[in-house]
N, C-alpha and C positions, 0 to 999 in steps of 0.2 A: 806154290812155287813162284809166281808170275801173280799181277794184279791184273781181275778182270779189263772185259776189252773198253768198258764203261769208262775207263782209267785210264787205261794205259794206252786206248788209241783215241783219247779225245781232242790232240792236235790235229790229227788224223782225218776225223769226222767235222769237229766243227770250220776246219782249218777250209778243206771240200765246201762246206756251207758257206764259208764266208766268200769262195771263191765265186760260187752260184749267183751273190749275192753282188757283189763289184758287176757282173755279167749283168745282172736284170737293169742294175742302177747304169751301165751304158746304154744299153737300149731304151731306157726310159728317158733318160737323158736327149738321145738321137730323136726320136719318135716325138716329143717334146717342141723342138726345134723345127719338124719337119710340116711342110705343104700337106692339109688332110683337103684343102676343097673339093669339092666335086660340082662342077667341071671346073677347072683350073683355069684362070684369064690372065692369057700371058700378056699385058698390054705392050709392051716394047715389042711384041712378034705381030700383036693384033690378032691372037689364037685361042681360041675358045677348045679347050681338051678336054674330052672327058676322059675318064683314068679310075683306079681303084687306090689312091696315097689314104683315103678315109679307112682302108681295110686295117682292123686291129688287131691283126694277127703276133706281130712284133712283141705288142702290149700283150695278149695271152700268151705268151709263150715265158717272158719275165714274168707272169704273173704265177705259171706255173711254178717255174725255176724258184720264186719265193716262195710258195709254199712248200717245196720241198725240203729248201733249207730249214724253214720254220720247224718242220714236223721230225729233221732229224735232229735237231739240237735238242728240243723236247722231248723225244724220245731215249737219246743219249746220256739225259741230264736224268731223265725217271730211272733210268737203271742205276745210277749214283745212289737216288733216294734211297732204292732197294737195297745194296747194299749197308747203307748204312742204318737202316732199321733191321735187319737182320745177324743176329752175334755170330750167327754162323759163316759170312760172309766179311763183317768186319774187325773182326781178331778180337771178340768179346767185348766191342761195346755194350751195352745193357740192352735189352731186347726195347726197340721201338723208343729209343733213347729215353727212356723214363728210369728218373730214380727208385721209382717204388712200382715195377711191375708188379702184376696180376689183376686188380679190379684199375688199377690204372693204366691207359691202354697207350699214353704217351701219343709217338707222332702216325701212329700204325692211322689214322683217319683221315691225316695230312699225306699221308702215302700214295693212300686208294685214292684221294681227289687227283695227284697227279696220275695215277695211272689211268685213270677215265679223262682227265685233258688229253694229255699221250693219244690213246685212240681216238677222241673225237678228231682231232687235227690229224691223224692217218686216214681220217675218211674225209676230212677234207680237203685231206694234199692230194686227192684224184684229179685227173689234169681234166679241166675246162676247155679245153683251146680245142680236144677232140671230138668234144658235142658241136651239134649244127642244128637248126632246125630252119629249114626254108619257110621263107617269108613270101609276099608281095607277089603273089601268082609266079613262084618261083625262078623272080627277077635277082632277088635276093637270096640264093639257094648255098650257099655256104656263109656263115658268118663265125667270128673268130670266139663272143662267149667271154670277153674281156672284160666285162663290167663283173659279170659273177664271179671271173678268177680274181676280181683285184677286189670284190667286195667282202668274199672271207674271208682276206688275209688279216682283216681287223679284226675277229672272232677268233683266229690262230694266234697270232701276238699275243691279243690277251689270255689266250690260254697259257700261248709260251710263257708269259710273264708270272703267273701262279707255280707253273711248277718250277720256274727258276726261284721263286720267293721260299717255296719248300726246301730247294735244296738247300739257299742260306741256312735255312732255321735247321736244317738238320745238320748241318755243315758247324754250322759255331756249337748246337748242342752237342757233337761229338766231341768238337776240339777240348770243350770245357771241359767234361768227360778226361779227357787223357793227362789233364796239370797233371804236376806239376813241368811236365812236357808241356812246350811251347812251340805255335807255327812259327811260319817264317813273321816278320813283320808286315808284309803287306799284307796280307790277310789276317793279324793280328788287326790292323785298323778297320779292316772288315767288321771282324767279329765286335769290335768297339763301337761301330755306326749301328750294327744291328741291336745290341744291348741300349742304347742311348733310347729306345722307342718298342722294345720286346723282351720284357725279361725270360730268363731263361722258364722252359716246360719243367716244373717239378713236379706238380699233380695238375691232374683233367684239369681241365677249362675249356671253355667256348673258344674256338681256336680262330673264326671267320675274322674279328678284327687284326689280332696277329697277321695274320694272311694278307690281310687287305695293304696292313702297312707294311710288311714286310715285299709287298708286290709292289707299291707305289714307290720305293727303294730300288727296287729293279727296275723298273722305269725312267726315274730320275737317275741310276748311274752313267 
């Protein structure tokens, strides 16, 4: 009756993500700009201050917030994939968009890599900012964990980046599928950039180059 929520609540969700995202890029921005010395030398007061402006708690906390958006766009976007390798789900497309089902397994391999990105980036959007480990004869007894939140957001991206490149390829493999139905035009020029550098899945092949380019395309949009 209705299109799953993958669908039909994707302004919804990635809308939320992006909003997370404007929020980290403030604080990063702030933090950026701001005093981290420790001790701070006001020269115009002649005041030597010691202070916590070094503490990067700000930075973990937007580091968080991106990885959560990371992991729900990825996430929202694998359930797209799902439906559309499944005919039961997408108004009988061909199972696993392949022309010639059965010993041809089509994009069902390009499926499972998203769904194994998907979780890995759910187990790395666990928030950083709430680990501590005292240091320095516990001078240093709470610290914010800001490098590691902000160092697997590059290991999420590229993950993001893969399974948005699946859903291209399964996205123009459907639309082909439906001729002499036609999308709208802007996504007709889509499906024209992805064809210029991947032809369409007829039978098996090595699918990692596809992939590779089809992800360096998400990248560069």
């Amino acid at each position: 009756v209705q299109d799953p929520y993958c669908i039909r609540c994707q302004p919804q969700v990635t809308g939320a993500a992006l909003d997370l995202l404007d929020s980290a890029g403030r604080t990063l921005e702030i933090e950026a700009n701001a005093v981290s010395d420790n001790p701070l030398v006001l020269v115009e007061r002649g005041e030597i201050v010691s202070g916590g402006n070094f503490h990067a708690e700000p930075v973990a906390f937007a580091a968080d917030l991106i990885a959560l958006a990371i992991a729900e766009i990825g996430a929202i976007a694998q359930r797209r994939v799902a439906v559309m390798v499944d005919p039961t789900l997408s108004f009988d497309l061909p199972p696993f968009l392949t022309s010639a089902p059965g010993l041809n397994s089509g994009m069902m391999i390009a499926e499972v890599t998203t769904a194994a990105l998907m979780s890995e980036n759910k187990h790395l959007a666990n928030p950083c900012s709430t680990d501590s480990t005292p240091t320095s004869a516990n001078q240093e007894d709470h610290v914010s964990m800001a490098a590691h939140g902000a160092r697997r957001l590059v290991r999420m991206n590229q993950n993001l980046s893969m399974i948005l490149a699946v859903e291209f390829l399964c996205g123009a493999q459907g639309v082909e599928f439906r001729a002499p139905l036609k999308t709208s035009p802007a996504l007709q020029n889509v499906v024209r950039a992805i064809r210029q550098s991947i032809m369409p899945l007829d039978i098996d092949r090595f699918m990692a180059p596809d992939l590779e380019r089809a992800c360096a395309l998400v990248k560069g949009a």
